[in-house]
N, C-alpha and C positions, 0 to 999 in steps of 0.2 A: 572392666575391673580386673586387673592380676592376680595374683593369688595370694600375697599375703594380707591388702585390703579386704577381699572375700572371707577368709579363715578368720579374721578378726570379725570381722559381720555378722558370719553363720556364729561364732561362740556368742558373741554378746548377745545377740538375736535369742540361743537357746536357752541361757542363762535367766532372761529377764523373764522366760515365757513360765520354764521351771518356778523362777522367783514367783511371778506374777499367777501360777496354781497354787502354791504356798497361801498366798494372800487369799486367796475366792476359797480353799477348805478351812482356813481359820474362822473368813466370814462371816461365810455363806454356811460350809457344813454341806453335810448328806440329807436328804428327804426327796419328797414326793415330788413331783412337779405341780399338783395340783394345789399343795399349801401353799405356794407362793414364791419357794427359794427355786434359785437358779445356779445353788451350786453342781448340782450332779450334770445341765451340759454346758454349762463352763468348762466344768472339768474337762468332759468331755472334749470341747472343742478346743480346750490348749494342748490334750493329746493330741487330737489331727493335726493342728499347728506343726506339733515338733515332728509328726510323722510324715508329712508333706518336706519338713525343712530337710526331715533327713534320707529323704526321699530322693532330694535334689544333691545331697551331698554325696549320698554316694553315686549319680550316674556324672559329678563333676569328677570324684575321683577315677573313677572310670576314663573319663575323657585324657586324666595325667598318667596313664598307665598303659604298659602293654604287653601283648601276651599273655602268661598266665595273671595278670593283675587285672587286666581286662575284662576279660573275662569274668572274674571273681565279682567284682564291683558290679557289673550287669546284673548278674543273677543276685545281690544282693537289694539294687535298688528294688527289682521286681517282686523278690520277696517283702519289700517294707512298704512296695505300691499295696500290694494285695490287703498289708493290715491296713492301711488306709483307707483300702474300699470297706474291710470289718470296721473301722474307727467312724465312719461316715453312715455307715449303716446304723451305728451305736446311737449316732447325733441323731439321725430322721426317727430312732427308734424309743428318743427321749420327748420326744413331739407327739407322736402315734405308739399305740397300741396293733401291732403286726405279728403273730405268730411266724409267718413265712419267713419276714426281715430276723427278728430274733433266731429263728435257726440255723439263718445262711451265716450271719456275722458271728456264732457263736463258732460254727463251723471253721470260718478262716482264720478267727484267732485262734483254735486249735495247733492249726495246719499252714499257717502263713510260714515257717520256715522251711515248708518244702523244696521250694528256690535254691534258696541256700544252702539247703543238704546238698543239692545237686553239686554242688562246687567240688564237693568228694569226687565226681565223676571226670573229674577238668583231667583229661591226658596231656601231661605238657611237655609231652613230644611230639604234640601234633601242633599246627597252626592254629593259632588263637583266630577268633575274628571270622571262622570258617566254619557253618555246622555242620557238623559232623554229626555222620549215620550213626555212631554211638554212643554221640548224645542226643541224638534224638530218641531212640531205642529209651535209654535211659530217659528221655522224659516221659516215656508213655508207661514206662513203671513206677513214675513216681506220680503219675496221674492213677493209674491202678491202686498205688499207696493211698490215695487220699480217698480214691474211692470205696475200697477195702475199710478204711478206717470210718470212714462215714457211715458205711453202714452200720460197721462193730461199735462206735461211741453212741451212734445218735438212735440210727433208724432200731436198732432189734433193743436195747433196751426199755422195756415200755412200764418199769417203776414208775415213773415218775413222769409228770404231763409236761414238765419245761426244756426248752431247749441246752441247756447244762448236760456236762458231763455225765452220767452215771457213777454212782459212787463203787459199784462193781469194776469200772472198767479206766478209775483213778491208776492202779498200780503198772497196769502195762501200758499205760501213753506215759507214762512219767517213765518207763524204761527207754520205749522210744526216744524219749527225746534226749535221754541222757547218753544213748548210744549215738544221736547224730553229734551230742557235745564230742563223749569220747573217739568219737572217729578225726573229728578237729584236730584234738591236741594227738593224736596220733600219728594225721599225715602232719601238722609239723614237727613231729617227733623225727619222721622218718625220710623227709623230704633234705636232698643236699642245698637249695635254695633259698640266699637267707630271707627273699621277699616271700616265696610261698611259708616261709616259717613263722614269717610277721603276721602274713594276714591271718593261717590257720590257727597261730596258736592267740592271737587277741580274739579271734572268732569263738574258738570252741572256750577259753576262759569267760568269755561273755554270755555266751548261752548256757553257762553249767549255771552260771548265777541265774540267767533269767527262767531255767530251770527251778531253781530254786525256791526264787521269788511265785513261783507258777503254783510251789509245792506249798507255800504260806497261805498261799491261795482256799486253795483244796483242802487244806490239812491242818493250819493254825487260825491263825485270829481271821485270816481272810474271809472264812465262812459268814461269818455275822455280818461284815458289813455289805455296805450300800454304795453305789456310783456318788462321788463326793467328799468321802472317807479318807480319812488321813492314809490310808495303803495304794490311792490312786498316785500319790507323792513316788512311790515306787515302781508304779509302770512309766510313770515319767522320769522317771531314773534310766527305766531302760532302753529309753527313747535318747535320751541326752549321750549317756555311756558312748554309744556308735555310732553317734554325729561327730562326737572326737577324734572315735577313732577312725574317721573316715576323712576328716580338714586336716588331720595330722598325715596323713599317710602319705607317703614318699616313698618314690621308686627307687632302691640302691645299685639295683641292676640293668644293664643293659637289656632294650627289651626281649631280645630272644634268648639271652642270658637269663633272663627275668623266670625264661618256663625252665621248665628241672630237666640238666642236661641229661642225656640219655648215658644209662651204665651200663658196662656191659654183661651184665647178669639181673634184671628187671627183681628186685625183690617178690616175692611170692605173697607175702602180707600186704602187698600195698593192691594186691587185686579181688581182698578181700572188701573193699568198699565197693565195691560193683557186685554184690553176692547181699545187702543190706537191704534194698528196697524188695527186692523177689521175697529174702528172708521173712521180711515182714509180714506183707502178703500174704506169706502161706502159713504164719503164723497165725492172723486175724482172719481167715479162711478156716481155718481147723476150727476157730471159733465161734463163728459163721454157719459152720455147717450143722450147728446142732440145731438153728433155728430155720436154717433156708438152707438144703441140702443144690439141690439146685443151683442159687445164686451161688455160691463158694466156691461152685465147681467151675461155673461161671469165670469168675474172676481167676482161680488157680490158670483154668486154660489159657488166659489171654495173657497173664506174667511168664505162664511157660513157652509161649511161642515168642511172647519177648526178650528172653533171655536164651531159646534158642536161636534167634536171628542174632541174635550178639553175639553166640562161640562162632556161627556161621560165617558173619563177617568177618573176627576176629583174626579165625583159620583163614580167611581168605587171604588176609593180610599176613600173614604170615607166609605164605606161601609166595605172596609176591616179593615181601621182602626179599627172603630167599632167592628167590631167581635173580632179582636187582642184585642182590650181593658176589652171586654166581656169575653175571656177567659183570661186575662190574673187578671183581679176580681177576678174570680173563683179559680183560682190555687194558689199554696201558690209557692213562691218565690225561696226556696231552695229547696225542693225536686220534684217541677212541680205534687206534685200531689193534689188532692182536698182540700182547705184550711178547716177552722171550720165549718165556716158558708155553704160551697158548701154542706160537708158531712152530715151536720144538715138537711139541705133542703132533701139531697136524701133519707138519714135515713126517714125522714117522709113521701116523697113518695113513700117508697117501701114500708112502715109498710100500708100506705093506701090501697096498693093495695094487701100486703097479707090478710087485711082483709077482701075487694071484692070479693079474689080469695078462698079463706079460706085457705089460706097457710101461714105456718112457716116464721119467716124471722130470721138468725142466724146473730147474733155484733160478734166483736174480737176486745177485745180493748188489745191495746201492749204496751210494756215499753221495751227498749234498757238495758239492765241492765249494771250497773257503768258507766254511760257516764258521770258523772261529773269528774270521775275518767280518762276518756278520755279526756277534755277539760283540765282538771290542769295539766296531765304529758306530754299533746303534744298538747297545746294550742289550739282554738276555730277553729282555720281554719283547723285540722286537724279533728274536732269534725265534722266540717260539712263536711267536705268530707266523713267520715265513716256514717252520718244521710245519706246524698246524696245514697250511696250505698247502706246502708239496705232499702230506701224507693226504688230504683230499684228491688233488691231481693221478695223484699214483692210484689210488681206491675206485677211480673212474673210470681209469682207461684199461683194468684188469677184467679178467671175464666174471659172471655170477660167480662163478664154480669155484676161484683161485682167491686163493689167500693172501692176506695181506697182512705183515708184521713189523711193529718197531725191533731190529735189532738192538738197538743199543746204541745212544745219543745222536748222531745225526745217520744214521743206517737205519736200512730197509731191509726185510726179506719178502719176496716173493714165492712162494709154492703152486706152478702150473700145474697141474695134472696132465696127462695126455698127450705132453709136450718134449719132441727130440728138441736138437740142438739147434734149427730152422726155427721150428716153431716158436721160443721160447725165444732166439732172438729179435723175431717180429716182435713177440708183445714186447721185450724191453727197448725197441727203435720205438715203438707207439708209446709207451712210457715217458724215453728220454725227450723225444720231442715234443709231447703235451709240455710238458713241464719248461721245457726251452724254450717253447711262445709264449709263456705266461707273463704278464705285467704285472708284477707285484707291488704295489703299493703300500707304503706303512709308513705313516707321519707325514705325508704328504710331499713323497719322495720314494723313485723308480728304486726299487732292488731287481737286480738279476741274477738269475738261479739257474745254474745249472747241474746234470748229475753225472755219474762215472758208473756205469753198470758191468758187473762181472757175471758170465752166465756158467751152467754146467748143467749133465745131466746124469742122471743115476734110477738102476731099475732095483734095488733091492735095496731095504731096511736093514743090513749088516754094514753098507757102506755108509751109512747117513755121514759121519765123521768126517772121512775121506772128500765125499758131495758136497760140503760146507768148506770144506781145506779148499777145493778147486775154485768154488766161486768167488771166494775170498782175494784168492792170490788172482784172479783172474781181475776183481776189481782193480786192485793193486797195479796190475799191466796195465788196466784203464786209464787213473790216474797217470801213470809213470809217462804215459803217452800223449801227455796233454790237455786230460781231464774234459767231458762231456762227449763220451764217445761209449761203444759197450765194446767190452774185450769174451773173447771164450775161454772156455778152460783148457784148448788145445789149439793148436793151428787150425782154422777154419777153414771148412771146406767149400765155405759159401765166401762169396766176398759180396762186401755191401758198405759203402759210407756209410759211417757211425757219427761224422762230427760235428762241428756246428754250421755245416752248410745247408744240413737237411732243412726242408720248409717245413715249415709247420703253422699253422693257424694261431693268429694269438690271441688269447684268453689277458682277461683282465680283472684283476684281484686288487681292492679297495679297501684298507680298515684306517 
């Protein structure tokens, strides 16, 4: 079935079922089971009906979403599984007489949108579809929440023998839950995303109502009545409400588009929803402890180590970022290896320290030869795939210790340490020759590569300038000579074939 067959299904489907409660409380009416009517689990069971439907709605919208939408719809469906198992529990408990059963489902209709708060948590600069250490943290305080609250609604109030709220402890869940509203229309307030703006802000308008509807409950006419009562028409409102908004929802954004691109200054308010369930906690603890000193202190530890493993990881992440970012300054983009400025810096502290040490330092500066001639007959992307490959080559056959830098478009620099004007010539013959056996392939078709190496040497950080002017013009002699050979900065004192006769082993490169 596709999607717009389905959306038409799920609405008439919910429509007839609402309809069809309409009809069994006009009927049938509220009363006992034992008189005879069967309106109170009818009712009941065209609740589960729509909670089951909408149960399925949102892990199909889930399935049309991604990223932060994904995400969202998940912890949605599971939140409206959870009232289903209180909706179910409702039904076995319109059949039997169970204290246990009435506790447990009074409980999760409480606390069924715990799930859903959690949505507050969704970081959508992280990957969706992946859990994450902080949200998982973040679940084990919004299990603390439930269990905090559990004790503070149910367990320490003992007024009253039935599994119901306490009328003492009406005012602070009704705040609760009008802060997880308010936090809704907040993060779509503050989110740049128009899809998180959709979902957060249909969500938190939805829940202030069913807020509301919670508050008619507790506080108006909802007191008097019975399961079958013209006010069950409005929890099956609230069941209908978010199956709409769930067959209606469509993604406008691309899915990594879809989570909230990262700014470069993290607003400070939006990390105040991750501070709401702890809050809670130690709210409902403070209150806790006037009955079970104990227990409160209990619970506060275990949100405290929660929330410390969370600045714990957070700082870790950060620190890694930072360094990610720190090296990723340093290195040049396309070939990963030293950009200008990194090689500029090392070039002057190695010159510093050959002349602490009174030792040689040998440059090699490179040129690619004809690479313009490579970008015009096999286009730029093929240019940088073959740049990409010779700075691999070059990265290989240099020692641990020696540096490696993109100069600037198809140029190298090399920084030898400990290298006269011999030395420094071998590494750039073992260089030029790596690189002059290589089989380069790209689109299935041989390119040939060769290089033009200029060498020089310098023992002091005042000449750096000067050491870069010679290596330069020495390339320059390279080239000028016929290109794949290495030239020196002076008339050589060594003589040695530089050209394309040297042997070399050939390597072979594939993309």
């Amino acid at each position: 079935m596709n999607a717009i067959p389905r959306v038409r299904t799920t609405a008439t489907l919910a429509v007839l079922l609402w309809m069809a409660h309409v009809a069994v409380i006009i009927a049938l009416g509220s009363g006992r089971l034992d008189s005879g009517t069967l309106g109170p689990i009818l009712s009941d069971v065209i609740q589960l009906a729509l909670g089951l439907i909408l149960t399925f709605a949102n892990i199909h919208a889930s399935k049309r979403s991604g990223g932060l939408g994904r995400s969202f719809w998940r912890l949605a469906a599971l939140a409206y599984a959870l009232w289903c198992i209180a909706q179910g529990l409702s039904v076995y408990g319109d059949l039997t007489d169970s204290a246990a059963v009435a506790w447990t489902q009074n409980l999760l209709f409480c606390f069924w949108f715990a799930p859903l708060a959690m949505a507050m948590f969704l970081d959508a600069e992280s990957k969706a579809g992946y859990l994450d250490t902080l949200t998982i943290l973040d679940f084990v305080q919004a299990v603390l929440l439930c269990l905090a609250a559990y004790i503070y609604f149910f367990y320490l109030p003992q007024a009253r023998s039935t599994p119901q709220l306490d009328e003492s402890v009406w005012t602070p869940y009704f705040i609760g839950y009008g802060s997880v509203a308010v936090a809704f229309i907040l993060r779509a307030l503050v989110t740049q995303s128009r899809d998180a703006r959709s979902l957060f802000g249909r969500f938190g308008i939805f829940l202030a109502f069913s807020g509301s509807v919670d508050a008619l409950y507790y506080y108006g006419p909802g007191r008097s009545m019975t399961t079958g009562s013209w006010f069950d028409l409005l929890w099956s409102t609230l069941l209908v409400v978010p199956i709409f908004i769930a067959i209606t929802w469509r993604q406008t954004e691309d899915s990594e588009l879809a989570e909230e691109p990262p700014r470069e200054g993290k607003l400070i308010y939006s990390e105040i929803f991750y501070l709401l369930y702890p809050l809670f906690v130690l709210f409902m603890s403070l209150r806790i402890a006037r009955g079970r000193l104990g227990l409160a202190g209990l619970v506060v530890l275990l949100s405290f180590v929660c929330s410390s493993a969370r600045l714990l990881v957070t700082q870790h992440r950060l620190i890694q970022a930072k360094e990610a970012l720190r090296r990723e300054a340093a290195r040049d983009g396309l070939t990963h290896l030293w950009n200008r400025k990194s090689i500029f810096e090392i070039l002057d502290r190695e010159l510093q320290r050959a002349e602490r040490d009174r030792t040689t330092l040998g440059v090699i500066m490179i040129d690619v030869d004809h690479f313009k001639a490579i970008n015009d007959s096999r286009g730029h992307a093929a240019g940088d795939t073959v740049l990409s490959i010779v700075a691999s080559g070059i990265a290989a056959m240099v020692r641990p210790y020696d540096s490696v830098g993109r100069y600037g478009g198809e140029e190298f620099l090399i920084v030898a340490p400990g290298c006269g004007l011999a030395e420094t010539w071998e590494l750039a013959e073992r260089v030029r020759g790596h690189v002059a056996g290589c089989n380069i392939m790209v689109g299935g078709s041989s390119v040939q590569v060769s290089l033009s190496l200029g060498i020089s040497t310098g023992e002091s950080s005042a000449g750096i300038e000067k050491l870069l002017h010679a290596a330069d013009t020495a390339l320059y002699q390279a080239k000028n000579a016929g290109r794949n050979r290495i030239a020196p900065c002076a008339p050589a004192k060594i003589r040695r074939a530089a050209g394309a006769g040297h042997s070399a082993a050939q390597s072979d490169f594939w993309l």
